[in-house]
C-alpha positions in Angstrom: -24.3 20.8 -131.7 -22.0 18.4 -133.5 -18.8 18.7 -135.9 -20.7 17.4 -138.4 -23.1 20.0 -138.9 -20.2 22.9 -139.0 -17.0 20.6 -140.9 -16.0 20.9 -144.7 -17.0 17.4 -145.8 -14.6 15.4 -148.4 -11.7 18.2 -147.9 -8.9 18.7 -150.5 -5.8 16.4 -149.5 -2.3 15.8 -150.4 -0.4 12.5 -149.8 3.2 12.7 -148.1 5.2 12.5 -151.4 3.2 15.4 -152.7 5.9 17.7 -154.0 5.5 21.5 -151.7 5.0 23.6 -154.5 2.2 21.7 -155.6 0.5 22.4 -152.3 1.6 25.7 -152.6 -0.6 25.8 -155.9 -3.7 24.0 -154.5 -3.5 26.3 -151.5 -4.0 29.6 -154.1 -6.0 27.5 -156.2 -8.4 26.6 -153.9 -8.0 29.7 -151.3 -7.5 27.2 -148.5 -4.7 27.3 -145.8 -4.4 23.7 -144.6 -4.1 20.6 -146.4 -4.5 17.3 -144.6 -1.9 15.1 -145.4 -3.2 11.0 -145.9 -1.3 7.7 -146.8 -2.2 5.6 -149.7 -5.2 3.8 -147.1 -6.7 7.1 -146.3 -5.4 7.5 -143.0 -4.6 10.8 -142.0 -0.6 11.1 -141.4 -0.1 14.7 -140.8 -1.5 18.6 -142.0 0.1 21.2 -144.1 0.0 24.7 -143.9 0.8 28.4 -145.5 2.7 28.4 -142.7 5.0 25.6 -143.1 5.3 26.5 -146.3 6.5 29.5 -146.1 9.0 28.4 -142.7 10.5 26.0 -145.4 11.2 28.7 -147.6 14.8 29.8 -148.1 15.2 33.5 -146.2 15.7 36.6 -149.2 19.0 36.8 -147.7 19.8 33.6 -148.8 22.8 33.9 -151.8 21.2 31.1 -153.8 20.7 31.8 -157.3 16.8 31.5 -159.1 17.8 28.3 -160.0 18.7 27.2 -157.2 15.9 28.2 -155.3 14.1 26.7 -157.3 15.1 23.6 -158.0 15.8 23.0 -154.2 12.2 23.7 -153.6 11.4 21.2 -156.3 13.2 18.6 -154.1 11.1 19.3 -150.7 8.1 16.8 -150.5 5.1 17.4 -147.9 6.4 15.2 -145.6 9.5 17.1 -145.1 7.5 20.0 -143.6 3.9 19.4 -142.1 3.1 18.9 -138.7 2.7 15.0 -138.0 0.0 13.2 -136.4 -2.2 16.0 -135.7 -5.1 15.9 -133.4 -8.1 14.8 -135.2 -12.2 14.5 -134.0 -14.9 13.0 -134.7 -17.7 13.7 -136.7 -20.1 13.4 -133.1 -17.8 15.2 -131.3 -19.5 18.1 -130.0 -18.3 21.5 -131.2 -18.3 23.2 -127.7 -15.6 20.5 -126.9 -13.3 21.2 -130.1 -13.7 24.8 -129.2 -11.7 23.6 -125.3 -9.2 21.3 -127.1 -8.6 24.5 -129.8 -7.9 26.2 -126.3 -6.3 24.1 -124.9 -3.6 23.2 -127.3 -3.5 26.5 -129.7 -5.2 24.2 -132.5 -7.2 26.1 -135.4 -8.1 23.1 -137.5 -9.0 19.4 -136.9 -9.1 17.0 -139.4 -12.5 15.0 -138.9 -12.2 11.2 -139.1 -14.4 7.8 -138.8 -13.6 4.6 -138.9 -10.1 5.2 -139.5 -10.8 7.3 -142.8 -10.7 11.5 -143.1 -14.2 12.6 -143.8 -14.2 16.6 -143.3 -12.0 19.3 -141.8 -13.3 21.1 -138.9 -11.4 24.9 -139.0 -11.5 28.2 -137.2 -13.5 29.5 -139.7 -16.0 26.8 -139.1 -15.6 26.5 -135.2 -16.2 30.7 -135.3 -19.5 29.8 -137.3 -20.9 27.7 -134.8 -19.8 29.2 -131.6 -21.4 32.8 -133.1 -24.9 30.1 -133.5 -24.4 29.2 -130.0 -24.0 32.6 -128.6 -27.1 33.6 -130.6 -27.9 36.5 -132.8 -31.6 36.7 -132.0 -33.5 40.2 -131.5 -32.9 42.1 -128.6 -29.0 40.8 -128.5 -25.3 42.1 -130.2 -22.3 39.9 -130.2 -19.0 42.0 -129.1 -16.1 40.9 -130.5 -12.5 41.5 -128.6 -9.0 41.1 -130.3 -5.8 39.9 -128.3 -6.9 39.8 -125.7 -4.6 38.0 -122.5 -6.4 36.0 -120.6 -3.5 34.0 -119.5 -1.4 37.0 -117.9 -4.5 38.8 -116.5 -6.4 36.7 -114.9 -9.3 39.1 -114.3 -9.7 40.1 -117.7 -13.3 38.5 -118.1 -14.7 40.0 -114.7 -13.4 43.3 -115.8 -15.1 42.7 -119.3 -18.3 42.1 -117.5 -17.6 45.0 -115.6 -18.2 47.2 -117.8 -21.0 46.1 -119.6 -22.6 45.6 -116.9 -21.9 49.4 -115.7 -23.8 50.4 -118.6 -27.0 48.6 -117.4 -26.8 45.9 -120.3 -26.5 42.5 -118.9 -24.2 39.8 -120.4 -25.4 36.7 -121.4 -22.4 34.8 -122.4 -18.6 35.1 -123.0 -16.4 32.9 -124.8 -12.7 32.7 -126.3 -10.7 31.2 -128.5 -6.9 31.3 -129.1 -6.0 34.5 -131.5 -3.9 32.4 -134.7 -2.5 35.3 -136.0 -1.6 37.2 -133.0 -0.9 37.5 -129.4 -4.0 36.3 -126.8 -7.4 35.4 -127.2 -10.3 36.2 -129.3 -12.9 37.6 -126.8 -17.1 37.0 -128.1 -20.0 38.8 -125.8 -23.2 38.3 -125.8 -25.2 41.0 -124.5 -28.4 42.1 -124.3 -29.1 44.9 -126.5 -29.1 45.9 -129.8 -27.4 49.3 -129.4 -23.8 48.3 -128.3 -22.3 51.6 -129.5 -21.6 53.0 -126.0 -20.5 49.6 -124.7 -17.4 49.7 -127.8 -16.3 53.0 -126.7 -16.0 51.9 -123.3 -13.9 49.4 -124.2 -11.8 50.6 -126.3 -11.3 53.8 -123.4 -10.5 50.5 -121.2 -7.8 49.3 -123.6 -9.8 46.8 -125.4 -9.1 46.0 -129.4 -12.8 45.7 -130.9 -12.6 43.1 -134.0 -14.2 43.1 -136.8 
């Protein structure tokens, strides 16, 4: 399964002089939350994000006027505020291998580039997509979702996931992660093999688990 199948092709971009409150506006516009950033050849230079947007915001404590506000976030360009050189794949890159560099690095969106030029963006959104196609929906299966979950400080966490499942008589047929973006640990998927998973949630949850959505 390959990053092409699962990217946004020809994504929205911004150039490095791009003013920040115009990225604001595509951003709403557009209900995206990254903006590659490219250089007058195409090549991708950097990313922009709510986030950096709204760390380059002055603080409501500040005791700048409107105005002032204003006008100084007139002044900030793009550049001033994404994250440069970002990791970037390939459009043959194979999904399963984003997903470990996403791991690895605490990355939730890869600009996708060949021969030099930005072709698609690869996000979370998209990664989620085709890791839930790998796991497999079919009949006779539920995928378990866990939130914030810390796999770093507990090492044992996915034995004890598989625990109890697997106490329940339901085998597991796969478990994967990926870094939580807007909170502390890892996103948790299961695979099992049933279709009534009710009982397996409330163990969970009686275990300490957070069940996503």
């Amino acid at each position: 399964m390959k990053v092409k199948n699962w990217m946004t092709p020809d994504p929205v971009t911004v150039t490095p002089d791009t003013p920040l409150m115009d990225a604001q506006k595509i951003m709403s516009d557009k209900g995206i939350r990254r903006l590659p950033v490219v250089d007058k050849s195409g090549r991708v230079v950097g990313i922009v994000t709510q986030r950096n947007i709204i760390e380059a915001s002055p603080s409501e404590a500040t005791t700048l006027s409107v105005y002032e506000l204003n006008y100084l976030l007139s002044k900030l360009t793009v550049d001033k505020v994404m994250s440069k050189d970002p990791v970037v794949v390939s459009p043959d890159d194979l999904v399963m291998e984003v997903i470990q560099i996403g791991q690895e690095r605490g990355i939730g969106a890869f600009p996708v580039v060949e021969d030099g030029k930005l072709v698609g963006i690869a996000t979370e959104t998209e990664i989620i997509k085709a890791m839930i196609q790998i796991l497999g929906t079919r009949p006779g299966r539920s995928v378990i979702t866990l939130e914030n979950v810390d796999l770093e400080g507990n090492l044992g966490a996915v034995s004890r996931i598989a625990s109890i499942i697997e106490k329940r008589g339901v085998p597991v047929a796969a478990i994967f992660s990926l870094p939580h973006r807007s909170g502390p640990g890892s996103r948790v998927y299961i695979r099992v093999r049933t279709e009534q998973p009710a009982n397996l949630l409330g163990d969970l949850v009686n275990a300490g688990f957070k069940i996503g959505e």
